[in-house]
C-alpha positions as CSV (number, residue, x, y, z in Angstrom):
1,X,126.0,141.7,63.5
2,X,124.8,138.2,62.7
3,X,127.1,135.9,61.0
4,X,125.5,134.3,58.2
5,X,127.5,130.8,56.6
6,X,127.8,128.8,54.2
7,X,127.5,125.1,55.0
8,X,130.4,123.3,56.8
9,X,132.0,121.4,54.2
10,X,132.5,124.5,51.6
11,X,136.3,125.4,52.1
12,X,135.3,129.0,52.5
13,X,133.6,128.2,55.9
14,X,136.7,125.9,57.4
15,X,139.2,128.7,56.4
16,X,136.9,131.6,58.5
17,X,135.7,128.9,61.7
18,X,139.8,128.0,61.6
19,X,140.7,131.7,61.8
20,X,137.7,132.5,64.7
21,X,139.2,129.7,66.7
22,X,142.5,130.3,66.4
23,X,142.8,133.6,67.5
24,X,139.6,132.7,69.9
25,X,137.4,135.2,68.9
26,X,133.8,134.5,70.0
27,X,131.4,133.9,67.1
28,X,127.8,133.2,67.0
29,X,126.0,131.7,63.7
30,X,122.8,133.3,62.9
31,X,122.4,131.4,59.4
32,X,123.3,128.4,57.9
33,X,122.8,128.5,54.1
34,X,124.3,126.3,51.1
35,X,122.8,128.7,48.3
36,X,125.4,131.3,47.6
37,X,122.7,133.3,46.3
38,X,120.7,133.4,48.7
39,X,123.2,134.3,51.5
40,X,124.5,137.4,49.1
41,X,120.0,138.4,49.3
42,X,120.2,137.9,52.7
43,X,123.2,140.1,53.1
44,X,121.7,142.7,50.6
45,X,118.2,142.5,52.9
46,X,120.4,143.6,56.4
47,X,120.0,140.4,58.1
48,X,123.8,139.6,58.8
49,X,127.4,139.7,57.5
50,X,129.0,137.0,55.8
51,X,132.7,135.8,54.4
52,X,133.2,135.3,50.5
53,X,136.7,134.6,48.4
54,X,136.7,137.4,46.2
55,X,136.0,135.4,43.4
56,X,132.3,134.7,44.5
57,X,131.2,138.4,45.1
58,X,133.6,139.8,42.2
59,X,130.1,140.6,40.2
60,X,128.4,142.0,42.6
61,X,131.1,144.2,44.1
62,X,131.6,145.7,40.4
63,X,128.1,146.5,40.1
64,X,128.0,148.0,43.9
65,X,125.4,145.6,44.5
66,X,127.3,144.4,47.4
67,X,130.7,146.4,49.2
68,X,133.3,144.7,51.0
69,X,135.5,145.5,53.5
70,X,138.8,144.3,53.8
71,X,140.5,143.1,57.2
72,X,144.3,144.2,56.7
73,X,146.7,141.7,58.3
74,X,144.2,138.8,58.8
75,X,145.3,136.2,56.1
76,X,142.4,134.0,55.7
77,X,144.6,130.7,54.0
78,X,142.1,128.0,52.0
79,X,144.0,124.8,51.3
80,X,143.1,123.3,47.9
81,X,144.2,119.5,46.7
82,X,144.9,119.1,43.0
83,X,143.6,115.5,42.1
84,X,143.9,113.7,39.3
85,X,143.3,109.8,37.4
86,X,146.2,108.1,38.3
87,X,145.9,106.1,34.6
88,X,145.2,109.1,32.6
89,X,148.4,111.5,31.5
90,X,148.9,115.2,32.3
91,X,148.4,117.0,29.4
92,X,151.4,119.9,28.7
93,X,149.0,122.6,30.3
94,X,147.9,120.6,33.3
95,X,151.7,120.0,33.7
96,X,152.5,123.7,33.6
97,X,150.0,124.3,36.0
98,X,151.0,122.0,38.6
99,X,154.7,123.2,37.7
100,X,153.5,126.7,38.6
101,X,151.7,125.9,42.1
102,X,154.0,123.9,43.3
103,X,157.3,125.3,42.0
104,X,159.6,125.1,45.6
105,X,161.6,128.3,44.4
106,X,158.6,130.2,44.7
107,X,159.1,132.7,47.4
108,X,155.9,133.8,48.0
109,X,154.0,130.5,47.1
110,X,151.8,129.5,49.7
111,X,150.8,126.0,49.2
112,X,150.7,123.3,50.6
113,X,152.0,120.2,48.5
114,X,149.0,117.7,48.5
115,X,148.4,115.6,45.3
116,X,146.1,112.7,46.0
117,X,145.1,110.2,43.0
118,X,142.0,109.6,42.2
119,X,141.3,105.9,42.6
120,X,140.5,103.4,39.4
């Protein structure tokens, strides 16, 4: 089926080109799209397949406008940075949350520990 995408720089895209190379699985791009929407139209219309976090199609899965299916033992991992204003202070909840992620005695935590400051 064709393989319709989201633009390069999304981190949805880098996770599913990084798994295609990795284990070298041949892929053609039929479409390049930045509108979410309109990939999910062009999906509904037949014209391809495409790769969403579950997050983006959670709607439309719920209402059957859209069905998924689900590759079993292919993790597709999306690295995330948490920035934030090197001047400004962490309020208590941002503090918890960053406690959370990036707790080292979580077992099954799967992230990978880049903080960056925003410059001034």
């Amino acid at each position: 089926m064709p393989l319709i995408v989201s633009a390069k720089n999304t981190v949805s895209r880098q996770a599913m080109d990084n798994f295609f190379h990795k284990h070298s699985i041949p892929f053609t791009i039929a479409y390049e799209i930045e509108n979410i929407s309109m990939i999910k139209t062009m999906v509904e219309k037949n014209l391809g397949i495409a790769f969403f976090s579950s997050l983006e199609i959670q709607k439309e899965v719920e209402s059957q406008w859209l069905h998924t299916v689900e590759i079993e033992d292919v993790p597709l991992y999306r690295y995330v940075n948490v920035i934030y204003h090197k001047n400004h202070e962490l309020s208590p909840a941002t503090k918890a949350f960053y406690n959370f992620i990036f707790d080292p005695n979580r077992r099954d935590a799967i992230v990978k520990n880049n903080m960056t400051k925003c410059p001034e």
